[in-house]
MDTraj code that builds the backbone (N, CA, C; nanometers):
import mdtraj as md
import numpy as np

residues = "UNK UNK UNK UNK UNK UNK UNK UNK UNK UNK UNK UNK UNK UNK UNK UNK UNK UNK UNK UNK UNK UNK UNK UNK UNK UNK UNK UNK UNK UNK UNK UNK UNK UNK UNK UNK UNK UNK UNK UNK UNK UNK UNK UNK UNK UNK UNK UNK UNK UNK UNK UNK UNK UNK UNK UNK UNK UNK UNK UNK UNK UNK UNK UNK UNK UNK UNK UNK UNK UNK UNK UNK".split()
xyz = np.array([
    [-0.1845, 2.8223, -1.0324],
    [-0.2559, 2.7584, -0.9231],
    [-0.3500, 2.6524, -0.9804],
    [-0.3278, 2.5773, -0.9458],
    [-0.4181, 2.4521, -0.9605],
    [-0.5556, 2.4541, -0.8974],
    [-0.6820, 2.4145, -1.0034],
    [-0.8011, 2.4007, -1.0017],
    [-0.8365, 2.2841, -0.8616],
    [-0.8993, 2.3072, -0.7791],
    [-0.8995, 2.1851, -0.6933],
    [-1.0627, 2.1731, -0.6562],
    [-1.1099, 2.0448, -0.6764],
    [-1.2598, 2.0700, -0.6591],
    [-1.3279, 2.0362, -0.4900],
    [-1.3487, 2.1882, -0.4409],
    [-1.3555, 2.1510, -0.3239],
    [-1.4859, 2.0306, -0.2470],
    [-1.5894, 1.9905, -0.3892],
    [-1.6789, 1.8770, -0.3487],
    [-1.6400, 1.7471, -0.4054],
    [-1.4918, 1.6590, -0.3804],
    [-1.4847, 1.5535, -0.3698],
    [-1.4256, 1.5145, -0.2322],
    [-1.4638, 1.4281, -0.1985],
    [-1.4109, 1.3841, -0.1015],
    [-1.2739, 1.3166, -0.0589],
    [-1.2304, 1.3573, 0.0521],
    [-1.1046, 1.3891, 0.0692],
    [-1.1447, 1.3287, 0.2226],
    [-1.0095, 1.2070, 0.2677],
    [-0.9970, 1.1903, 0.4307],
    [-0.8286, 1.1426, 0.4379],
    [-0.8558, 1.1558, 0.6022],
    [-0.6435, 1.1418, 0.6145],
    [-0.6430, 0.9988, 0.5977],
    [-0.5078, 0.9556, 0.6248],
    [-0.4884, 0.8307, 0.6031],
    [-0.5481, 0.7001, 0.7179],
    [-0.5228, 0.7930, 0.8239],
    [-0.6431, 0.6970, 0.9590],
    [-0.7693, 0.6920, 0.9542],
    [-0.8425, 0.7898, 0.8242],
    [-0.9425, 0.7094, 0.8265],
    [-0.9832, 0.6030, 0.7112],
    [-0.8806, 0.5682, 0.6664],
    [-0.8976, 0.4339, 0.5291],
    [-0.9660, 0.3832, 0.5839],
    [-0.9602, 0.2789, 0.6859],
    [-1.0163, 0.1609, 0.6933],
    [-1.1697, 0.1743, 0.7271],
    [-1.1829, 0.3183, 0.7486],
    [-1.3413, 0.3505, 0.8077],
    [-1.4352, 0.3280, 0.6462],
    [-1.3110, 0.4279, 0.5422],
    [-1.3802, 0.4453, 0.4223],
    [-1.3850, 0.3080, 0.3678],
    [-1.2949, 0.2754, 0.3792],
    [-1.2972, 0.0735, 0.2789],
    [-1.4391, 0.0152, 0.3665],
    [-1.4721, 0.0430, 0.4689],
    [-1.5580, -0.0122, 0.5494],
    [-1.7354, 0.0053, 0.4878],
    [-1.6807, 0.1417, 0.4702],
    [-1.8354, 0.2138, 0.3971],
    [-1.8135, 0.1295, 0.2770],
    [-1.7221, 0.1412, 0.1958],
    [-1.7620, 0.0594, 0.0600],
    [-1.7740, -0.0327, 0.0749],
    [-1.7528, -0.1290, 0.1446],
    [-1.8134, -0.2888, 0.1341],
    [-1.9467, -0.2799, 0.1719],
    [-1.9677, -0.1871, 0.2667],
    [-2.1305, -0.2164, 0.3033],
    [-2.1637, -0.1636, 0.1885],
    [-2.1670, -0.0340, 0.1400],
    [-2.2392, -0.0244, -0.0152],
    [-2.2539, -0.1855, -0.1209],
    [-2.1436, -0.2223, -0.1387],
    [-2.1438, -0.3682, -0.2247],
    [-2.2574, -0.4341, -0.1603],
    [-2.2193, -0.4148, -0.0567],
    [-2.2982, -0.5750, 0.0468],
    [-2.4934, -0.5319, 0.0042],
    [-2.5299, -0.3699, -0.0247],
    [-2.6562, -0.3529, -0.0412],
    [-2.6919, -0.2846, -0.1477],
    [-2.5638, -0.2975, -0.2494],
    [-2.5817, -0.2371, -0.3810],
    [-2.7411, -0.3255, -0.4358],
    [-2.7576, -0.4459, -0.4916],
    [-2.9183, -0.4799, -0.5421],
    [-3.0008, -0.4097, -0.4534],
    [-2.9945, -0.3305, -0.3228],
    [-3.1157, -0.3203, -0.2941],
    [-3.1546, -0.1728, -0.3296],
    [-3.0787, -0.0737, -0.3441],
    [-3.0594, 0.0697, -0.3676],
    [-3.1276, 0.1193, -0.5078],
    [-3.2062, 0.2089, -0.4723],
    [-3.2572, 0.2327, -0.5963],
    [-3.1506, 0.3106, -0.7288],
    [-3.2038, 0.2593, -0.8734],
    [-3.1233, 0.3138, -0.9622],
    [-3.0384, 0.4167, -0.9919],
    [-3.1322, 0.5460, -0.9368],
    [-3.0653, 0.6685, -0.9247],
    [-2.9646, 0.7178, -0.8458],
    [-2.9899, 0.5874, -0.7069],
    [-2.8487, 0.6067, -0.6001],
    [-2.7502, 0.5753, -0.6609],
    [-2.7767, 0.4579, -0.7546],
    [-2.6693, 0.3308, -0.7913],
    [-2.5900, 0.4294, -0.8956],
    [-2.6404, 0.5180, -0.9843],
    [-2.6033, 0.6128, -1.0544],
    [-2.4990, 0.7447, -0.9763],
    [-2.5269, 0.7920, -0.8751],
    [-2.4852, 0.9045, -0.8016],
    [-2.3732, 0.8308, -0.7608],
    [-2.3771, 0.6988, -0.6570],
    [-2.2521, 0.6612, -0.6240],
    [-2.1308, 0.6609, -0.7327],
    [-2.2249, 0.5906, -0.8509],
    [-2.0660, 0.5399, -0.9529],
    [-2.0288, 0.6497, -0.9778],
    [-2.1163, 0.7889, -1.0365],
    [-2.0488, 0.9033, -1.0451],
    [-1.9386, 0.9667, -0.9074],
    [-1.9713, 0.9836, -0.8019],
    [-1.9010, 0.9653, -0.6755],
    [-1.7825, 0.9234, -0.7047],
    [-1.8028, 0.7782, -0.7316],
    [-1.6500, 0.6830, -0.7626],
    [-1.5510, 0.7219, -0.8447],
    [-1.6245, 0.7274, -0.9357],
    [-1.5312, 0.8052, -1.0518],
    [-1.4900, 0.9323, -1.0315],
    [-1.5625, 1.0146, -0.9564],
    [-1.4764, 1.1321, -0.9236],
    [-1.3952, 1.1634, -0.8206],
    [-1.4203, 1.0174, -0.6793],
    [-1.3174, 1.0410, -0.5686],
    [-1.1740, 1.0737, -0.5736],
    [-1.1047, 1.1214, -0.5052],
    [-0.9936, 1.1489, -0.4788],
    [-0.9351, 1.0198, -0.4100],
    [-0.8659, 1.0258, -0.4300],
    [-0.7583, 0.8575, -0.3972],
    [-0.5790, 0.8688, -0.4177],
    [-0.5613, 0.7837, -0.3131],
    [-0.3658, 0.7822, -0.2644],
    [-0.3261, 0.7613, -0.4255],
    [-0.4315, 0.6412, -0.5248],
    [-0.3783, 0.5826, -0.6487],
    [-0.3821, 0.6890, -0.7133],
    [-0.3756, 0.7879, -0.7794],
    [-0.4327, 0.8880, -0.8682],
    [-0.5135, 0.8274, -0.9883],
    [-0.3882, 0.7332, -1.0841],
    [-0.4507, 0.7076, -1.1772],
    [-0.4906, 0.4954, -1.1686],
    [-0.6083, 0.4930, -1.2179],
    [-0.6098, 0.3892, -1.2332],
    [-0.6746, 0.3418, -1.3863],
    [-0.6547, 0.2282, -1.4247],
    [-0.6602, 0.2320, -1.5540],
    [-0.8182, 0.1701, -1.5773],
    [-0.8795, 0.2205, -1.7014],
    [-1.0244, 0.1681, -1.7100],
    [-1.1207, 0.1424, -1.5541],
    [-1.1002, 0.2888, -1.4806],
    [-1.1406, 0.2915, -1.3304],
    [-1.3112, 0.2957, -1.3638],
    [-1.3849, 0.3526, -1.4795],
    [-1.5456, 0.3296, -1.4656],
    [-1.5427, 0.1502, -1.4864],
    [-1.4940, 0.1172, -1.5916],
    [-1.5110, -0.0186, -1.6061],
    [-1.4875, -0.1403, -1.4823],
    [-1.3779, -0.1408, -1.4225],
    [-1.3533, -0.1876, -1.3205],
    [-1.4351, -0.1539, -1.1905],
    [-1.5041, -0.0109, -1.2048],
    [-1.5866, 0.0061, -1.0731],
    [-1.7490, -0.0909, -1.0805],
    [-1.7660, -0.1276, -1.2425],
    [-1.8881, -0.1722, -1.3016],
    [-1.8619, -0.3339, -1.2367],
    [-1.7027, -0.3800, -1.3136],
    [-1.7347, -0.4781, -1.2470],
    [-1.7213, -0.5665, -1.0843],
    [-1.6514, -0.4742, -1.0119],
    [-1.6604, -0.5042, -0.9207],
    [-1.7805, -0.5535, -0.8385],
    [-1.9078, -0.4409, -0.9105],
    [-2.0311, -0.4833, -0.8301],
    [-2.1227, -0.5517, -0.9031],
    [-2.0631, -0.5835, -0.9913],
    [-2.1491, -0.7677, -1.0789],
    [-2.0682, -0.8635, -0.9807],
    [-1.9233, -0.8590, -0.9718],
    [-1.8654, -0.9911, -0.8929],
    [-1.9322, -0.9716, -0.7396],
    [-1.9964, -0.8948, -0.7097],
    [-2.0043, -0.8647, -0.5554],
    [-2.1498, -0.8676, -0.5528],
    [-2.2435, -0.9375, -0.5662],
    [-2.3937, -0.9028, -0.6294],
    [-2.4965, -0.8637, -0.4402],
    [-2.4220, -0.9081, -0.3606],
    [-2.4777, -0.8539, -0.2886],
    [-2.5079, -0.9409, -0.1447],
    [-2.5923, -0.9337, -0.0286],
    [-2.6047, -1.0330, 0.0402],
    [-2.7259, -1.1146, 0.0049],
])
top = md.Topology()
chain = top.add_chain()
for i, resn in enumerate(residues, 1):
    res = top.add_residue(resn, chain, resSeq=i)
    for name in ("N", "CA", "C"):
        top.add_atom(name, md.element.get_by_symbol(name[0]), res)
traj = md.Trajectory(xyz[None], top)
């Protein structure tokens, strides 16, 4: 039996566009969030559950996404 961690987050497929929705607003107010959030999310990120399973250099790419995205 496979280990499954029941505190990541997990939604069906109708609600993607709700979740892609939440992450842009995060981008959109990532500078304003204090450090320790900015910390909890990336951990978050890195541990979500996702359709992709694997993605390659996924901390690095989550880093830079929100340098290219600096904010409103």
């Amino acid at each position: 039996m496979a280990f499954v961690d029941e505190k990541v987050f997990k939604y069906p497929a109708e609600d993607e566009c709700l979740v892609r929705r939440l992450g842009s607003a995060v981008i959109a107010v990532w500078p304003e969030l204090p450090e320790e959030i900015r910390g909890r999310i990336m951990s978050e990120a890195r541990a979500a559950w996702d359709r992709e399973y694997h993605v390659p250099r996924l901390p690095d790419r989550l880093e830079s996404i929100m340098r290219r995205y600096p904010g409103r």
